[in-house]
LUMSE-390396 format. One record per atom (N, C-alpha, C): x, y, z. Coordinates in steps of 0.001 Angstrom, whole numbers, padded with zeros to 6 digits, always signed. Atoms other than C-alpha are relative to their C-alpha. Last residue first. Example, Ala and Ser with C-alpha at 12.3 -4.5 7.8 and 13.67 -1.06 7.14 Angstrom:
<recs>
-000820-001190-000060 +013670-001060+007140 -000770+001090+000730 +000890-001190+000000 +012300-004500+007800 +000900+001200+000000 
</recs>
This chain:
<recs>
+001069+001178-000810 +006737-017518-012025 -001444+001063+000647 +001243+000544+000723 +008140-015089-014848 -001410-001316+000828 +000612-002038+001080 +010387-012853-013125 -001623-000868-000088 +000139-000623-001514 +012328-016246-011406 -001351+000735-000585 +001125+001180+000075 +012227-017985-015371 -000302+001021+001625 +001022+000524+000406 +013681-014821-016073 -000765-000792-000002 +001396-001056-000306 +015953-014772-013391 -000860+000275-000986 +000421+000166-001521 +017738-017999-013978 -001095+001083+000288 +000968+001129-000317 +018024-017082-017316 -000468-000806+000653 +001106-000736+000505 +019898-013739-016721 -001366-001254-000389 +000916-000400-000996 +021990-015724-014283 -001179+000267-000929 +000490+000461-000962 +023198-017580-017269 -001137-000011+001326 +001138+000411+000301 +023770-014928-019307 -000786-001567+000704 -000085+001495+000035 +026075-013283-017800 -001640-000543-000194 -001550+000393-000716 +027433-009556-018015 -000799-001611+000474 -001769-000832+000712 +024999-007974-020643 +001172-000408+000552 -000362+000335+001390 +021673-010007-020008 +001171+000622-000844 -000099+001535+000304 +022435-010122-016467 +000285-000514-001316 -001403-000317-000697 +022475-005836-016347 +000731-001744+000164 -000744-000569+000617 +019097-006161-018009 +001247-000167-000199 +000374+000421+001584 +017517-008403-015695 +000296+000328-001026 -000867+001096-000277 +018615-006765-012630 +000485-000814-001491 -001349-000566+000525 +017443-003560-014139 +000756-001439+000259 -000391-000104+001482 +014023-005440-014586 +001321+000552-000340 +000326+001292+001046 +013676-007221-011266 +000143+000776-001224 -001003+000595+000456 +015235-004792-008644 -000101-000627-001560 -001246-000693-000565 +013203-002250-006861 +001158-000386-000849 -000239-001761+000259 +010144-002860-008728 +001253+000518+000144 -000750-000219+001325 +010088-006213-007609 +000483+000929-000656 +000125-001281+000569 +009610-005621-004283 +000723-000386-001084 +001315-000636+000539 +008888-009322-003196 -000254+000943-000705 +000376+000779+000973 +012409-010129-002572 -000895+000065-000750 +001002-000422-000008 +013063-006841+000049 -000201-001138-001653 +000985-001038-000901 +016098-007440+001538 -001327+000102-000391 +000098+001204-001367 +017742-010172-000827 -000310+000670+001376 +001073+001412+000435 +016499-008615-004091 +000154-000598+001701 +000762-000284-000403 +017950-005000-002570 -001149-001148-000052 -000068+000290-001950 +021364-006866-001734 -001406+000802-000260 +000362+001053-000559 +021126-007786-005535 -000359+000225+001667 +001191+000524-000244 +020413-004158-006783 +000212-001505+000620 +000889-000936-000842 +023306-002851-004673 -001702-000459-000787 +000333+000568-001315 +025394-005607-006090 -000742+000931+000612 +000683+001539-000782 +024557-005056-009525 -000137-000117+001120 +001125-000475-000321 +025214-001018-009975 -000498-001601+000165 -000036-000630-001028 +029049-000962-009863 -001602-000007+000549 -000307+000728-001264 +028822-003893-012198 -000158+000881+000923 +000280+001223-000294 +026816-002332-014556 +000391-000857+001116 +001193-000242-001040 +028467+000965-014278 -000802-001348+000248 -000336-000561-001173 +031728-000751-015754 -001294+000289+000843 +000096+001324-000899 +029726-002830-018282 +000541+000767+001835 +001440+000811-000270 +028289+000370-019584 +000371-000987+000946 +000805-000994-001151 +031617+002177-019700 -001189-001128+000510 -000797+000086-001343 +033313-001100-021634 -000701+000936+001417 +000417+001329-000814 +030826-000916-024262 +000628+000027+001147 +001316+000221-000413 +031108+002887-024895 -000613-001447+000748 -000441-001119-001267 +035233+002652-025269 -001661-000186+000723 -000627+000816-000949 +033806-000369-027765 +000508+000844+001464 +001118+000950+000033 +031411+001981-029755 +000724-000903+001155 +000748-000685-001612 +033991+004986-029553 -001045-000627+000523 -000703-000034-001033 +035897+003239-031815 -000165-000011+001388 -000374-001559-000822 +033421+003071-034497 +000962-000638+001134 -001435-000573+000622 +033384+000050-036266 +000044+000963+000471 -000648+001059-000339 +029988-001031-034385 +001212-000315-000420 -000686+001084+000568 +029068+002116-036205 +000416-000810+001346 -001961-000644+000929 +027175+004988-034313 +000485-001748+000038 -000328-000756+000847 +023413+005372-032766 +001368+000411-000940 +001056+000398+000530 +022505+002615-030300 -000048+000935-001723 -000345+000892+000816 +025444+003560-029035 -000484-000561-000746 -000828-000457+001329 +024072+006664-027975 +000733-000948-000806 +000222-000567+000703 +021697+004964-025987 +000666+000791-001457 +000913+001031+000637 +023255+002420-024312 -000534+001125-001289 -000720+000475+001118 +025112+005275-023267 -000277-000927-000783 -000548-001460+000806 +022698+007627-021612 +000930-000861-001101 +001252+000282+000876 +021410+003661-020542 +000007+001459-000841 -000612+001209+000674 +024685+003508-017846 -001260+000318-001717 -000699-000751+000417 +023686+007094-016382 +000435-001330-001544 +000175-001521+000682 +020776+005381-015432 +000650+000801-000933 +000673+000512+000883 +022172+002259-014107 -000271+000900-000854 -001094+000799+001160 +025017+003694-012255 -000707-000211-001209 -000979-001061+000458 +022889+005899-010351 +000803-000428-000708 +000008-001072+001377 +020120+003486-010343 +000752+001290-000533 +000167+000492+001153 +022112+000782-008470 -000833+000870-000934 -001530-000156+000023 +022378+003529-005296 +000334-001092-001895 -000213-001181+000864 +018364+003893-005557 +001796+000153-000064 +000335+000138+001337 +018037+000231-004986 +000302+001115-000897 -000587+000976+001361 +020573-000034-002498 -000787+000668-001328 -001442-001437-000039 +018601+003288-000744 +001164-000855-000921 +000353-001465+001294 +015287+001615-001216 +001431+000514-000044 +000118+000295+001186 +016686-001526+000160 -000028+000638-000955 -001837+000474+000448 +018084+000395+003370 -000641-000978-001160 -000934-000473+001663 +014688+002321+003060 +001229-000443-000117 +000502+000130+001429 +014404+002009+007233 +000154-000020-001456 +001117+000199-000842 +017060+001411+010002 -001470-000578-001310 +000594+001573-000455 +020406+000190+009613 -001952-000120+000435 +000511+000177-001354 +021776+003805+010282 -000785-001273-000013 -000769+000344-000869 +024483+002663+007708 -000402+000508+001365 -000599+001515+000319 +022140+002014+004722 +001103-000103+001734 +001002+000603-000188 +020518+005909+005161 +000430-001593+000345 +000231-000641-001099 +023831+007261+005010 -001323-000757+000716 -001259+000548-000957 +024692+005445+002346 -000019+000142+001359 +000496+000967-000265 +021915+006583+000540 +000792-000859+000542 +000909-000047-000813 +023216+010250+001059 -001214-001335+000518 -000518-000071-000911 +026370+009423-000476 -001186-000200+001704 -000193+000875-000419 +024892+007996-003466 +000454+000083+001668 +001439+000540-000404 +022951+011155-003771 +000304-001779+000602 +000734-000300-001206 +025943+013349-003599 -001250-001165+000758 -001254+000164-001363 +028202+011252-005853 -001014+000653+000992 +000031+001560-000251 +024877+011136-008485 +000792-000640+001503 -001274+000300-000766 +024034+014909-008665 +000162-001466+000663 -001248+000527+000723 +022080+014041-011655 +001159+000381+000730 -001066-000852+000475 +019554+016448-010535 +001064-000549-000333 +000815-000232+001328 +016798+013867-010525 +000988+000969-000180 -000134+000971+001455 +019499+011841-008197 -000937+000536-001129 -001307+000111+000326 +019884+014661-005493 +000190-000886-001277 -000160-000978+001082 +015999+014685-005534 +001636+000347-000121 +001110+000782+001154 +015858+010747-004767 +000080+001967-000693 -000395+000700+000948 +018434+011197-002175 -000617+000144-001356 -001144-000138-000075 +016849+013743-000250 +000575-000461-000976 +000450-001088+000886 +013561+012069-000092 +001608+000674-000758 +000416+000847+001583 +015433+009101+001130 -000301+001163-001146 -001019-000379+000988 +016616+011427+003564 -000365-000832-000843 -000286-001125+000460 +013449+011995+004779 +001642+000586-000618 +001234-000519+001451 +012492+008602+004831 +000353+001137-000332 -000471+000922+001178 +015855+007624+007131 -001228+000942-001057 +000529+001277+000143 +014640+010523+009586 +000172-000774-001448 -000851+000877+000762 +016533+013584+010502 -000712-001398-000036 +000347+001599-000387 +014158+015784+012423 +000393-000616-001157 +001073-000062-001490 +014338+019916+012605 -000186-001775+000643 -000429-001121-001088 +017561+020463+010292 -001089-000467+001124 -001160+001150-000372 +016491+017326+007878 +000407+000835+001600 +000905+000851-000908 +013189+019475+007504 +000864-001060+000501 +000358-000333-000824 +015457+022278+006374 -000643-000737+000786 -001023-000263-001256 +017417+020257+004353 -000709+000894+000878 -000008+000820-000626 +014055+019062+002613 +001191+000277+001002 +001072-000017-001338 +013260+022871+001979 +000011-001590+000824 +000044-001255-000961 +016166+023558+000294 -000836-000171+000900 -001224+000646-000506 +016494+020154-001947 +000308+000982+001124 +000084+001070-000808 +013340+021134-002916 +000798-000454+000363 +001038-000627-000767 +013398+024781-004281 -000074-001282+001231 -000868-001009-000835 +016600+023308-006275 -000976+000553+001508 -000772+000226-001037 +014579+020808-007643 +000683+000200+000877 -000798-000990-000941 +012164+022890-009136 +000518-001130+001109 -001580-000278+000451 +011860+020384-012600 +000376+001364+001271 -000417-001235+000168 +007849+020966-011738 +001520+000571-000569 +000592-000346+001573 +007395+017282-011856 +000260+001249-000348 -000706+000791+000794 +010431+017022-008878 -001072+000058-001466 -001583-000926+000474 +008878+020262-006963 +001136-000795-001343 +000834-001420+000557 +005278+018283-006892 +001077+000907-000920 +000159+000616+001442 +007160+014883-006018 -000065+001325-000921 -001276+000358+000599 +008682+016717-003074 -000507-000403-001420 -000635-001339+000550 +005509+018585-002064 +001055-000526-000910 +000596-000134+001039 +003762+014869-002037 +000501+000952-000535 -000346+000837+001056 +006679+013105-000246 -000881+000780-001034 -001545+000012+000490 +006825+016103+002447 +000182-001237-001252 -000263-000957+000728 +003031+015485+003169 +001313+000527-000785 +000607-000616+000633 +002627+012482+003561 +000182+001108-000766 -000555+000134+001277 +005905+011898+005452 -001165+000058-001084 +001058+001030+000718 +004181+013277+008681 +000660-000018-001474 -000782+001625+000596 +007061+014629+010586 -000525-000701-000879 -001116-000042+000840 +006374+018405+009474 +000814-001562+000055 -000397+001168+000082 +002968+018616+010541 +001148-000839-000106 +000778+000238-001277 +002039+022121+011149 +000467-001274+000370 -000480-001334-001284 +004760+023395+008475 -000869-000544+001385 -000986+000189-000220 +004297+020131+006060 +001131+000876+000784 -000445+000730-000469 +000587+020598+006071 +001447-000929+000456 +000642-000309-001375 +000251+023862+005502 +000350-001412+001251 -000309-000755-000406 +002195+023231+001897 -000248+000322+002077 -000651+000770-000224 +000037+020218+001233 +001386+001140+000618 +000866+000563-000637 -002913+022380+001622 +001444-000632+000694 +000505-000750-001113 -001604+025368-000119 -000311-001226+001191 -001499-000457-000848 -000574+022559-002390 +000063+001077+000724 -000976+000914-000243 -003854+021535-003173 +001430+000161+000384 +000568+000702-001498 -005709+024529-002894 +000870-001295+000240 -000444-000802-000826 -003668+025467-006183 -000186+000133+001545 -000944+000204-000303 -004479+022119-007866 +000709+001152+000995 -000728-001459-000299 -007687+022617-007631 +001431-000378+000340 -001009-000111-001238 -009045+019040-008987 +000555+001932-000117 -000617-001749+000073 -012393+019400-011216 +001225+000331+001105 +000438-000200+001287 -013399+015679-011612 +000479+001537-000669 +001756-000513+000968 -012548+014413-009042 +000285+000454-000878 +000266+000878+001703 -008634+014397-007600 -001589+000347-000204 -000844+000657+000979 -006585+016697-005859 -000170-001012-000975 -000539-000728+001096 -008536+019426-003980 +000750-000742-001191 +000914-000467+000749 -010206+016347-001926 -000103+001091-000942 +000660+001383+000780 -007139+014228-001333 -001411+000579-000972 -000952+000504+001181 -005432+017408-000088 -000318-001288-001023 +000345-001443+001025 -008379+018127+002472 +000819-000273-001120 +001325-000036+000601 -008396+014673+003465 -000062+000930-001111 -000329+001064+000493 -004781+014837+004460 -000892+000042-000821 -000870-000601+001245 -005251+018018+005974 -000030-000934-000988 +000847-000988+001027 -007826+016437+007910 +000279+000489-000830 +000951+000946+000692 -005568+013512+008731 -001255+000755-000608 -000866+000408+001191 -002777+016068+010070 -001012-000496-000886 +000316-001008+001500 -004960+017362+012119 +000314+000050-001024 +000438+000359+000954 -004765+014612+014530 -000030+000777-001102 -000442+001342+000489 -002126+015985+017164 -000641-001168-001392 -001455-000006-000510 -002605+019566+017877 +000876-001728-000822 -000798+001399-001436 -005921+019321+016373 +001428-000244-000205 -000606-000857-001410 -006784+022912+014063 +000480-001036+001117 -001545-000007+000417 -006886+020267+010712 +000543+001126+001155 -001250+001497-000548 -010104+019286+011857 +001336+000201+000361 +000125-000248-001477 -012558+022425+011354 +001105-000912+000888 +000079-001216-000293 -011634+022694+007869 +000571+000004+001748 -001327+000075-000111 -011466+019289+007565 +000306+001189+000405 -000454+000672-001555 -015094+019179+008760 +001479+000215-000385 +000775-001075-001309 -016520+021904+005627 +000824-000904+001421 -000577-001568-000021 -013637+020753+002730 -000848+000367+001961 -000991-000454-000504 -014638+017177+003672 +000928+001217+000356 +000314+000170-001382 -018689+017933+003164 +001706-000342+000572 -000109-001744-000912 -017583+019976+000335 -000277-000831+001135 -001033-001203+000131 -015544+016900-001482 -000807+000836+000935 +000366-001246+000018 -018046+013826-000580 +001203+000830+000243 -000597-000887+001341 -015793+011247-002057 -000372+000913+000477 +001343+000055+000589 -018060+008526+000694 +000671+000854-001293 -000272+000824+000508 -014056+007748+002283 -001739-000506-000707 -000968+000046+001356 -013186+011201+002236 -000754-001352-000250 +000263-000751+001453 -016524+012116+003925 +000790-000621-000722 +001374+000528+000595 -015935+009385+006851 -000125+000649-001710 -000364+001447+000151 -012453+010609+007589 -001054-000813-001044 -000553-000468+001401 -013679+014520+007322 +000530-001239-000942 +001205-000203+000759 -016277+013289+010220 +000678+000039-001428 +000885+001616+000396 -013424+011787+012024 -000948+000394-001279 -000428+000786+000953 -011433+015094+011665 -000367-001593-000205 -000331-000435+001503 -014305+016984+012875 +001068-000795-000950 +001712+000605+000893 -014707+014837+015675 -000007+000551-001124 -000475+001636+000292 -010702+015734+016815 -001500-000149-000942 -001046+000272+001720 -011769+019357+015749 +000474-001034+000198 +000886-000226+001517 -014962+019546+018393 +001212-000316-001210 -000273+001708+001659 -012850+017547+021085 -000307+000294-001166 -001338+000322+000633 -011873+021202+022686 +000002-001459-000949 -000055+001039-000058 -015712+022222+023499 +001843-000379-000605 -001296+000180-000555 -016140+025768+024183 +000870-001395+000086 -000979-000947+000165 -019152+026293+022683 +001102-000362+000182 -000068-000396+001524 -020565+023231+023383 +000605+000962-000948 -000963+001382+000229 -019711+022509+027292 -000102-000360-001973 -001925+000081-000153 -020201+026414+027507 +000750-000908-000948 -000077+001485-000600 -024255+026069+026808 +001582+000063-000614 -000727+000106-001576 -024786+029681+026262 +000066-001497+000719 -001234-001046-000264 -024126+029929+022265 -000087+000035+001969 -000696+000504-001405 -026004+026290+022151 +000957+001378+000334 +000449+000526-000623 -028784+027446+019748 +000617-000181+001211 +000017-000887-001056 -026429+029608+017863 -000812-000896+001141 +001623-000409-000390 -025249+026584+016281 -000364+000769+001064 +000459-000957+000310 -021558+026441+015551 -001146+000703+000109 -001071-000920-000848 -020282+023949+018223 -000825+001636-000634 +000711-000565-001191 -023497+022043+017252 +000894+001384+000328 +000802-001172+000776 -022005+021658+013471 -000535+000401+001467 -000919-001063+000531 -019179+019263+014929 -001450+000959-000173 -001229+000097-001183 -021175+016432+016612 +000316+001509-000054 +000932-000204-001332 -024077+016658+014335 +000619+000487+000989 +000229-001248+000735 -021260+015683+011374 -001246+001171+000769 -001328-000950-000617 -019951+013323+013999 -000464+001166-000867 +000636-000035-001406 -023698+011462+013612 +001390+000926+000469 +000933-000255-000796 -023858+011707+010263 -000061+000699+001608 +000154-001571-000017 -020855+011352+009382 -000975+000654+000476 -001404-000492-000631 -020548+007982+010593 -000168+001587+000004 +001206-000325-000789 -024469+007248+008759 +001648+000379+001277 +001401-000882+000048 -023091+007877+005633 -000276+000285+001462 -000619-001298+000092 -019483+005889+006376 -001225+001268-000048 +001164-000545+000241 -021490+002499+007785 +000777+001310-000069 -000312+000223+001564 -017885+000412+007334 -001114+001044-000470 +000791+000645+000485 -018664-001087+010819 -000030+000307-001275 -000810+001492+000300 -015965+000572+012367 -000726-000927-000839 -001243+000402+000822 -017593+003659+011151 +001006-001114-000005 +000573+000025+001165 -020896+003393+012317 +001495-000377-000998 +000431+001310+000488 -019713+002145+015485 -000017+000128-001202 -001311+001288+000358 -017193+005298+015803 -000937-001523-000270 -001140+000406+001201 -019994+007525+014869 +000727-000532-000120 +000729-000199+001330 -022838+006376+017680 +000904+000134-001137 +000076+001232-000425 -019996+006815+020190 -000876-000718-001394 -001236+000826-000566 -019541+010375+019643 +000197-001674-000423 -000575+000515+001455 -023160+010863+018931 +001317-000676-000240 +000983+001461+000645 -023592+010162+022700 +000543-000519-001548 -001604+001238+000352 -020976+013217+023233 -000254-001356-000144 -000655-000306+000980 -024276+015219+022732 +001133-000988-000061 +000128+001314+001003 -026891+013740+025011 +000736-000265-001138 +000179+001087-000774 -026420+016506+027601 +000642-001556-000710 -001080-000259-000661 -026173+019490+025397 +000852-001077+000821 -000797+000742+001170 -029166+018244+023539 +001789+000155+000240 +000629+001237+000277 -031278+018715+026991 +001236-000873-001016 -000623+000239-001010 -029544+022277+027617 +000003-002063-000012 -000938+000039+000258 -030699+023010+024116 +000679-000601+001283 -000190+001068+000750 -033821+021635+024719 +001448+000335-000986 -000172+001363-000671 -034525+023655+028029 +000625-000932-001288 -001137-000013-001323 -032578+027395+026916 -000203-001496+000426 -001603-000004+000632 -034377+026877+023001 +000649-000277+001557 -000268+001138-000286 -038007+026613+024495 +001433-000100-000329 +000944+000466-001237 -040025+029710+025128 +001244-000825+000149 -000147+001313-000433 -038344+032218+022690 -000063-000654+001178 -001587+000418-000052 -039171+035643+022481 +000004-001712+000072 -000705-000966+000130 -042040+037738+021215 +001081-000361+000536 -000130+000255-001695 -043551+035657+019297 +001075+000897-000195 +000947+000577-000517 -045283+036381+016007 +000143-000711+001174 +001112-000613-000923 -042863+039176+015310 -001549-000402+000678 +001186-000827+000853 -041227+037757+011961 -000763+000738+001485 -000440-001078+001278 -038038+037206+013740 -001017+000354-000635 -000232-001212-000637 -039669+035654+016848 +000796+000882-001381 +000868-000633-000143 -041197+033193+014246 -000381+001210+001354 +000497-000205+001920 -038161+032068+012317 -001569+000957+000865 -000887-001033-000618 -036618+031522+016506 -000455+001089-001523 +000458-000698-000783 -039455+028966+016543 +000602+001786+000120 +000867-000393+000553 -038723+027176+013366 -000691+001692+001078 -000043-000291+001276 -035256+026580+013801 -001192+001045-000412 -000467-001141-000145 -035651+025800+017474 +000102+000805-001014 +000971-000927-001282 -038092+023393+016893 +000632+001539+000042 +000968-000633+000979 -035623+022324+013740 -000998+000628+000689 -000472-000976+000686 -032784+021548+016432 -001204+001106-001261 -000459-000766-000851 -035178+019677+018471 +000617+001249-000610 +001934-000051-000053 -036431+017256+015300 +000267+001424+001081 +000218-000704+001767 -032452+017150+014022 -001612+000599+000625 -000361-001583+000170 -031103+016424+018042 -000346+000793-001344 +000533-001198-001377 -033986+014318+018699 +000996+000797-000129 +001592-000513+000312 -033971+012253+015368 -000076+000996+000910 +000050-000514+000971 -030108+011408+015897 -001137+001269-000671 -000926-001278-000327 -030506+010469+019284 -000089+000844-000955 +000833-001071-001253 -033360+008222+018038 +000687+001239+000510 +000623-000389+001010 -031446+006095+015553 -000380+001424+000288 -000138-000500+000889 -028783+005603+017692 -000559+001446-001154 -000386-001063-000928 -030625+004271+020357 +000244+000815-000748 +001111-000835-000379 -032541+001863+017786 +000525+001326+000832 +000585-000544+001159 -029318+000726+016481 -001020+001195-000080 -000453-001080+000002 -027841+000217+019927 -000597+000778-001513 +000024-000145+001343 -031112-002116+021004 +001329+001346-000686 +000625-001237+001301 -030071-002283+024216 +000295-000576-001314 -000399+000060+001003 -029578-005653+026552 -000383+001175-001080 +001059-000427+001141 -029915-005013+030145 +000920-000240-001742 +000287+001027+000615 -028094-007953+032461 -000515+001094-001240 -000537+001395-000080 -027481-005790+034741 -000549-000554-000695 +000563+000799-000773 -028973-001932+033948 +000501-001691+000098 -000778-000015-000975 -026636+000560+032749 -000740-000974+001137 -001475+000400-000321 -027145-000214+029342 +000525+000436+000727 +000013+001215-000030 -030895-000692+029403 +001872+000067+000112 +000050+000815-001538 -031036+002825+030702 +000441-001797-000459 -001754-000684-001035 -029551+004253+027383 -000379-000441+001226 -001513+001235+000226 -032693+002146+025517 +001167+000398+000685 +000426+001890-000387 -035300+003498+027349 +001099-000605-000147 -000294-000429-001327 -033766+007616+027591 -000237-001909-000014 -001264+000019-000417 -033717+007114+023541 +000369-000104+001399 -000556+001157+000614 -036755+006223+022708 +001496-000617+001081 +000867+000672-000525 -038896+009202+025078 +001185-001592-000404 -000423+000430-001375 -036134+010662+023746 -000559-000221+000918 -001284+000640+000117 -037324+010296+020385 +001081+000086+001079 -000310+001683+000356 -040481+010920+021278 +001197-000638+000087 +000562+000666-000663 -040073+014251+022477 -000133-001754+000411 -001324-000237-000732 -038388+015385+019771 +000007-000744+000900 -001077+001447+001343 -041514+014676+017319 +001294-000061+000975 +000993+001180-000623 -043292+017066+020758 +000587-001477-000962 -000698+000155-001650 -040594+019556+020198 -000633-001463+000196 -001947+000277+000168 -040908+019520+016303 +000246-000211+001202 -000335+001479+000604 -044620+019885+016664 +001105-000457-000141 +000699+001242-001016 -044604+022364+019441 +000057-001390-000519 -000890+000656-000419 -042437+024705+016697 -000362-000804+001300 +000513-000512-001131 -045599+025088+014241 +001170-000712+000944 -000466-001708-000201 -044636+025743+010836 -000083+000235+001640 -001327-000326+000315 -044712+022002+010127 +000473+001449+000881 -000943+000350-001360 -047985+021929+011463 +001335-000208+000127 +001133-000315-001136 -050311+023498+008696 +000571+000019+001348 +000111-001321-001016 -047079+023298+006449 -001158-000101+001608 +001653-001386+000117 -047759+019672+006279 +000406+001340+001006 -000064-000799+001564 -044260+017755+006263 -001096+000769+000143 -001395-001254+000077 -043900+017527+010259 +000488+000403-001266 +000365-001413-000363 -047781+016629+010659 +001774+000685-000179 +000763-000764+000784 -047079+013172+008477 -000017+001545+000235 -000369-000473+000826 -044865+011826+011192 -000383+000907-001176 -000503-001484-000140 -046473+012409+014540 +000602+000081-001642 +001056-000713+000291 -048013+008478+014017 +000620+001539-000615 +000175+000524+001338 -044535+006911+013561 -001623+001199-000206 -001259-000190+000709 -043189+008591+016634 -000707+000178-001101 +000445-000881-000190 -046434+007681+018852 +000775+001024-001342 +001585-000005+000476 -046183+004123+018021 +000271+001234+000047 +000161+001266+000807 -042513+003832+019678 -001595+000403-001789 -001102-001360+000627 -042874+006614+022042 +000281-000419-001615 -000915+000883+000900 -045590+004217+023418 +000375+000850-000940 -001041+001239-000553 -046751+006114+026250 +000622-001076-000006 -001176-000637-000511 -047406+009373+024008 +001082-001708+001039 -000781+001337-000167 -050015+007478+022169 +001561+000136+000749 +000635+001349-000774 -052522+010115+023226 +000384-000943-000029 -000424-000510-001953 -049844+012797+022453 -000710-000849+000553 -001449-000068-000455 -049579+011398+018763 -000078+000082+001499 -000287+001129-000226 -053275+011610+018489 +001128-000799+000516 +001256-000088-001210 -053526+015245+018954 +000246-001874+000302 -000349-000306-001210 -051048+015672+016658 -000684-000243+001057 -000373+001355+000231 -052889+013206+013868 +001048+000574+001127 +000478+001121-000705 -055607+015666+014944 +001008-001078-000325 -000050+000434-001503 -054023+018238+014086 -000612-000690+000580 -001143+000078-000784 -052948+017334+010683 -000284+000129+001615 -001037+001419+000285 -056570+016422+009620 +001309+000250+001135 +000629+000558-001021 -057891+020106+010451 +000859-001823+000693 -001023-000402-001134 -055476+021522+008650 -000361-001027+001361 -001129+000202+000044 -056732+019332+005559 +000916+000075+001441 +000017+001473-000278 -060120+019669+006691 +001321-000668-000351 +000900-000096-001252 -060129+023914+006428 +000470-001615+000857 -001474-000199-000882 -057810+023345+003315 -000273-000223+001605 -000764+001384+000179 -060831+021111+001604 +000945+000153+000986 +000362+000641-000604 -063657+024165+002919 +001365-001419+000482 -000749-000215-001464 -060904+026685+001638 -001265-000958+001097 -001599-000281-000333 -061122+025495-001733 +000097+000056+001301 -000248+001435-000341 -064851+024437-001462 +001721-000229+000318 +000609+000747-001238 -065635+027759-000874 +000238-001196+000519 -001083-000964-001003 -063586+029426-004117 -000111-000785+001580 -001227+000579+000535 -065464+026768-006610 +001233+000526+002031 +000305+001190-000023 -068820+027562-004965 +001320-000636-000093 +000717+000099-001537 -068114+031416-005543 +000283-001477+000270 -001288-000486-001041 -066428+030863-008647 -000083-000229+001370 -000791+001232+000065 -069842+028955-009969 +001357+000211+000624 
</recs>
């Protein structure tokens, strides 16, 4: 009964293998609809039987630029209309179906069942060709919002450079767009969350003279939040990026915050004068300002938003606004303590008078930020509001009903 049992086993596998090649066999007889022929070939590239075999991966390859060569003529022909979807699709399929030929083939000069490779020099030279295609292929995907299939096709882009496959095809190797496409690809990732697939293209990104910034960017977005943030990669990141990058206010606002939760203001007031030293820009003295005011050096910080206010350029609201919180601020140290001692105290009325003093010194810098930047509430609307309800009450009910529309 084993016997019988054992026989029929390798009769079923026998007709199994058998099966797959014939649905190869068929494939090549529908060869002159690439179309049809495609769909057939599929089955034989899961079944070891023909999986393992790198003719089937060439010949699935095949197809798809059988696809692809149709539709890329229609768009140099007058009037031709391509399917770009379908083109797309197909490129895609012929450098993964091609790449896995080679995959499989180079798997079976390492075991010693060939003794060198037949096909890698034509269908790398082939995918060599058709490569800056993807290119094109990922910016649709991505203007279009399609972020999966973006990466995709720049994530193809980028990984060739590394693939031994193309080590003597130059225009791959040696390619200088590979880290712009990388920081597209890292673009796409951030905006799917994938973390390692941005870690792996930002990587490669953040070496562009001029974009790299936006990989860094990535990269810092992807050490910094989920579920398990590295905060130490994260400022390594943001760190890297404010030495390679150093105009990009990204980075310099995030170190700055970093040094301002940390209470190392000192560390930061050092490294923004250095970045003042290489390129003086309103934002970067804002920065400036803003850690001059967590140190409660107030005369410095007003000075420095002054500065900002009288090149007329950017942050002249922000720089009012932050000039009214040096008064304000200090003003609410006393609020406070008054809040704590007799209204017969002495030092209760000396205390009122301070308050109103900073008060006024700190109104007109928030009003000129209401009448620069109206919308930014933030800047103005609750100290305003405060500072109303202590020196006229009038306004102060003018701007509450304002507040409240």
């Amino acid at each position: 009964m084993k016997k019988v049992l054992f026989t029929t086993v390798l009769f079923l596998t026998a007709c199994a293998v058998s099966a797959q090649e014939s649905v190869v066999k068929e494939a090549k007889s529908a060869k002159s609809d690439p179309v049809k022929a495609a769909q057939i070939i599929e089955p034989a590239l899961v079944d070891p039987s023909t999986a393992n075999d790198p003719e089937t991966w060439k010949l699935a390859g095949d197809f798809q630029k059988a696809i692809y060569d149709e539709e890329n003529m229609k768009l140099y022909l007058p009037g031709g209309q391509a399917d770009t979807s379908k083109l797309y699709n197909s490129l895609v399929k012929m450098f993964e179906y091609y790449t896995k030929c080679d995959e499989v083939e180079q798997a079976k000069v390492k075991s010693g069942e060939l003794k060198k490779p037949k096909l890698r020099k034509k269908l790398s030279k082939t995918l060599a060709t058709v490569r800056p295609n993807l290119t094109n292929g990922g910016s649709d995907a991505y203007n279009s919002g399609n972020y999966a299939n973006a990466l995709k096709f720049f994530g193809l882009y980028v990984d060739a450079a590394e693939n031994p496959m193309f080590e003597e095809e130059d225009a791959v190797k040696n390619d200088t767009l590979t880290p712009l496409i990388a920081c597209y690809a890292a673009l796409a990732a951030n905006s799917l969350n994938d973390k390692d697939a941005v870690v792996k293209y930002a990587t490669v990104g953040k070496s562009h003279k001029e974009e790299g910034y936006r990989a860094l960017m990535c990269l810092a977005e992807a050490y910094g939040k989920g579920e398990n943030p590295d905060s130490t990669q994260w400022l390594a990141t943001i760190k890297e990026g404010t030495e390679r990058f150093p105009s990009q206010e990204y980075f310099i606002g995030n170190l700055m915050d970093y040094y301002i939760q940390k209470g190392r203001i000192d560390d930061g007031l050092t490294e923004i004068d250095q970045v003042l030293a290489k390129n003086e820009t309103p934002y970067f003295l804002y920065v400036k300002g803003v850690l001059q005011y967590e140190k409660k050096d107030y005369d410095a910080a007003i000075a420095t938003f002054n500065s900002i206010i009288a090149k007329n350029s950017d942050f002249v609201a922000e720089a009012y606004s932050k000039i009214g919180d040096c008064y304000f601020f200090p003003a609410q140290v006393i609020v406070e303590e008054n809040s704590k001692i007799s209204m017969d105290d002495p030092k209760y009325a000396a205390n009122e008078a301070k308050i109103k003093e900073y008060y006024e010194k700190a109104r007109p810098n928030y009003e000129k930020a209401k009448e620069l930047k109206p919308d930014n509430r933030q800047l103005w609307g609750q100290y305003l509001l405060n500072i109303y309800w202590k020196l006229n009450k009038a306004e102060y009910d003018a701007l509450e009903k304002e507040l409240t529309m």
